[in-house]
N, C-alpha and C positions, 0 to 999 in steps of 0.2 A: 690595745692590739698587741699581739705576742710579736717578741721580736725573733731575730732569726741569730743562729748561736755560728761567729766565723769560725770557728774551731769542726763543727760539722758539715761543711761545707763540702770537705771533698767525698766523707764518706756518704753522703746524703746524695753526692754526683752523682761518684761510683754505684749507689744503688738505684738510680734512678734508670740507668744504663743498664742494669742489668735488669728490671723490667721490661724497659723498649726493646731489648735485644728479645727476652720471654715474648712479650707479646707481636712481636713482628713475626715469633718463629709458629706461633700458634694460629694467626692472623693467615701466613701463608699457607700453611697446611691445610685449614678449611677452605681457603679459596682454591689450593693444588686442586682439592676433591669433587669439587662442583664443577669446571670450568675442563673442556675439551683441551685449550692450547695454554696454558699457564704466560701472563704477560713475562714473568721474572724467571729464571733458570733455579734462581735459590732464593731462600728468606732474607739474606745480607743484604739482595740488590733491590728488593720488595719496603720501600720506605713505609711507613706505621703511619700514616696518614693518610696517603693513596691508598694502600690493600685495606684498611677500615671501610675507605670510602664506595669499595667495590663490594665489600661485603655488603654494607646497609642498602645499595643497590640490589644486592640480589636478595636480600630480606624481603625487598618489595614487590622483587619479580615474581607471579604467580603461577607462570611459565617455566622458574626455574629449579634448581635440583634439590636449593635450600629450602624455597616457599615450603614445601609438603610436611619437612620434618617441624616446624616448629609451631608450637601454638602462637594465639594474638597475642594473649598477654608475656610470656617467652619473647616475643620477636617484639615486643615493644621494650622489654630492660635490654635486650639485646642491642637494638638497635642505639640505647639512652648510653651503654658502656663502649659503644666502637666510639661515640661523639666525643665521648670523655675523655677516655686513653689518648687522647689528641694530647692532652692537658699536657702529659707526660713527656710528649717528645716535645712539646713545648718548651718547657722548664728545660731539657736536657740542650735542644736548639742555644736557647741564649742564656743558659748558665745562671737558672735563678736562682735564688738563695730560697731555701725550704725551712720553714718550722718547723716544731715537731707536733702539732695539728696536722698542716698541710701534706706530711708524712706521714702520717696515719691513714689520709685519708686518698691519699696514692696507692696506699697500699691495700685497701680495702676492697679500690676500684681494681686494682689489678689480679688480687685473687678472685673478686669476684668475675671478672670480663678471663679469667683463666678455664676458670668451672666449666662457663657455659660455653668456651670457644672449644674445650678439651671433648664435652658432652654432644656436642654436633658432628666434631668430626669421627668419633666413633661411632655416631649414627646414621652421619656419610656414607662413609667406610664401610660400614657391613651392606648400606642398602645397594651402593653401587660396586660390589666385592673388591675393595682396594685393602690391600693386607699391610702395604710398606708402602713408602715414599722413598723415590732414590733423588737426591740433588750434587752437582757436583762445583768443588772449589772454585773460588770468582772466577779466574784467570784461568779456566780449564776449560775443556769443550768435548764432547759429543764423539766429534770427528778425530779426535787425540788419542781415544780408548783411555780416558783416565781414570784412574780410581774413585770409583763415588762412594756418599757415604749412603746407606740405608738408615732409613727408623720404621721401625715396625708400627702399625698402627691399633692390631687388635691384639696389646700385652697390655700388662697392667696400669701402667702410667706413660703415656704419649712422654712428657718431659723426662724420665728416667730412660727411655729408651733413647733419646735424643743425646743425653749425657751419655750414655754409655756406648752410644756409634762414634761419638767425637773422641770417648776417652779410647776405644778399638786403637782409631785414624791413627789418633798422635800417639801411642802406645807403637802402632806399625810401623809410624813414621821416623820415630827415634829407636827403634831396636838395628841393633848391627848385624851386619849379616854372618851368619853363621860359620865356625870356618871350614876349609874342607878335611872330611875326617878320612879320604879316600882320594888317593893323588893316584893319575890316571899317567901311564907310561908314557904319553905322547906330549910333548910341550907345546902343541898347537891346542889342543885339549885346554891346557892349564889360563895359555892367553886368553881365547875364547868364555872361560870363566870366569876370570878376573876383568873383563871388558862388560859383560854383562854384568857382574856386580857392580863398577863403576854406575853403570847408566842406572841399575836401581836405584843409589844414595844418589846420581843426580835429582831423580825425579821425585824423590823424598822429601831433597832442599826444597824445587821448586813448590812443590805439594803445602811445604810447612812455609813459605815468605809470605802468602798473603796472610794468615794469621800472626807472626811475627810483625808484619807489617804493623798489620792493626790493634797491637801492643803497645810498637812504637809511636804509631798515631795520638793514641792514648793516653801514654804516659807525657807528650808532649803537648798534647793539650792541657792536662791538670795541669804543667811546671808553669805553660804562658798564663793560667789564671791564678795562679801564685803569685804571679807578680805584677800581674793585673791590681791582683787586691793590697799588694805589698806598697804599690804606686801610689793607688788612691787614698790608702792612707798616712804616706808619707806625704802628700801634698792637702789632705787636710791639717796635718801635724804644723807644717809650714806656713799656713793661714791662721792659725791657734795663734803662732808665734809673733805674726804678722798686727793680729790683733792687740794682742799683750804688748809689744813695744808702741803701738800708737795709742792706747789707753795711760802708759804710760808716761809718755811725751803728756797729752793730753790733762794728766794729773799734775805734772813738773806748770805748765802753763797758768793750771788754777794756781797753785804756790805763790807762782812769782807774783798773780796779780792780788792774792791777798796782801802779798806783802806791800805791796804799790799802794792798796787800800789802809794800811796801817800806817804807814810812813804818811800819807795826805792825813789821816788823824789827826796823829801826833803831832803838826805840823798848824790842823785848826785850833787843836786844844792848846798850843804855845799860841798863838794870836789873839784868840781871846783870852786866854789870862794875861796877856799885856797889853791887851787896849787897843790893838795893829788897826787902822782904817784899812792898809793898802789894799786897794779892789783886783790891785793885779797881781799880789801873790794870793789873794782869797779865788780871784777867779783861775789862776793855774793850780791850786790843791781842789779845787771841786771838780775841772777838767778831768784831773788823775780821776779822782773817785768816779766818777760817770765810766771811762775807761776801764777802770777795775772791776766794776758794775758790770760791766757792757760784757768783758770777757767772762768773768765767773757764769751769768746766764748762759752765754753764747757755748763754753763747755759743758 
C-alpha cells in the first residue's frame, strides 16, 4: 500500500480546497439556472455536499429544467461524479493525508465532474436565456444596494469569467480614489467630497473582510495541523524512547542473572572437585540456577 508523503501534506490540502471551492462554484451555478428561488444567495454559503445532492435530485426530476437537456447515459456519469466529489470535501472536512495515487485520482474526478457541470450550464443558459449570474458578498444584502459581482455565462470559459469578476472586485476594491484635479470655490463643496470619498473606502474595507476573513480562517487552520502533526509525532518519539529504556533495563536484568548462573557454576564445579557432600550448599547453588533459569526465560 503506497504510503502518504508529510511533507505534501499541506500542498495536497491547499489543492484539495481549491477544488471544493471550483466545484461548489460550478455545482451552484447550474442549480442558480434551473431552480426559480435559489436556496443560497452565493456559492460560498452553498456546501458541495447539499448542492450535489439537489442536483442528482433534479437529474431524476422528469418534471424538471435539467431532465430534458441530458441524455441516460450523461445523466448516469453525471449523477456517478456529483456522488464522488463528496470524496473531496471529505478529505478536506477531516484533513486526510492524500497519496499521489489518490491525487491523481481527485483530480481526474474533478475535471472530469468540471466538463460536464461547465457543459449543462451553458445549455441551461441558452435554453432558459440566462446571459450572467450576479451573487453578492456573504455579509451583504439586496436591501443594502451592494456591489455584486457578475459572471457572464455565454463567453468562452464559465471559470475565466469567474476569475476575472473577482480579479475586477478586488482590483476596485484596492484602487484609491482618485484625487481632485479641479477644486471647486465653495468649501462646503470640498467637505461633501471628501465625506463621500470616506464612505467609498469604508464600504471597500467592509466589501474586502469577508475574504480577508477567509484568508485568515485559512492560514489558521493549516498552522493548528502543523502542530497537530508536530504533537503526534513528538509523542510517538517519546514512546520509541520509552521503549528503548525498558528493553534496556530489561537486557541489564538478563546480565545480572547470567552472571548469578555462572557464579552457581563455578561454585558446583569447586564442590565436585573436592568431594563436598553438603546438600545445603548443593541445594542453595541449584536454587540460584532455577532462578537464573527462571528469569533469562521469563525476559
Amino acid at each position: 500500500m503506497q504510503q502518504s508523503n508529510p511533507t505534501e501534506f499541506i500542498p495536497n490540502h491547499c489543492q484539495l480546497l481549491e477544488w471544493q471551492d471550483t466545484l461548489e462554484f460550478f455545482c451552484f451555478t447550474l442549480y442558480y439556472t434551473i431552480v426559480q428561488e435559489p436556496r443560497w444567495r452565493c456559492y460560498q454559503a452553498a456546501e458541495l455536499c447539499e448542492c450535489a445532492g439537489e442536483l442528482i435530485k433534479a437529474c431524476r426530476d422528469e418534471s424538471g429544467k435539467l431532465y430534458p437537456l441530458i441524455q441516460p447515459k450523461e445523466r448516469r456519469l453525471l449523477e456517478g461524479n456529483l456522488r464522488q466529489i463528496r470524496q473531496i470535501r471529505h478529505a478536506v472536512a477531516h484533513r486526510l493525508p492524500q497519496t499521489e495515487r489518490s491525487m491523481y485520482l481527485k483530480k481526474t474526478l474533478a475535471e472530469a465532474a468540471i466538463t460536464r457541470l461547465e457543459r449543462l450550464i451553458r445549455a441551461s443558459a441558452a435554453r432558459h436565456g440566462i446571459r450572467s449570474m450576479e451573487w453578492y458578498p456573504v455579509t451583504a444584502s439586496r436591501e443594502q444596494n451592494c456591489q455584486a459581482v457578475t459572471i457572464k455565462l455565454d463567453g468562452p470559459s464559465i471559470l475565466s469569467a469567474r476569475q476575472m469578476s473577482l480579479g475586477r472586485l478586488t482590483a476596485e476594491a484596492t484602487a484609491l480614489p482618485a484625487p481632485e484635479e479641479v477644486r471647486g470655490p465653495e468649501k462646503h463643496s470640498k467637505k461633501k467630497k471628501k465625506e463621500k470619498n470616506q464612505n467609498c473606502q469604508e464600504d471597500e474595507r467592509l466589501e474586502q473582510a469577508p475574504e480577508k476573513h477567509e484568508i485568515d480562517r485559512h492560514h489558521n487552520q493549516l498552522e493548528f495541523e502543523d502542530i497537530a502533526i508536530y504533537n503526534r509525532l513528538r509523542r510517538r518519539l517519546e514512546h520509541l524512547q520509552n521503549v528503548l529504556a525498558t528493553r534496556a533495563r530489561q537486557l541489564e536484568q538478563i546480565h545480572q542473572a547470567k552472571r548469578y548462573e555462572e557464579f552457581a557454576l563455578q561454585q558446583l564445579t569447586c564442590i565436585s572437585s573436592q568431594g563436598d557432600n553438603d546438600g545445603v550448599s548443593s541445594g542453595f547453588i541449584l536454587a540460584v540456577l532455577i532462578v537464573s533459569a527462571s528469569l533469562v526465560f521469563y525476559f
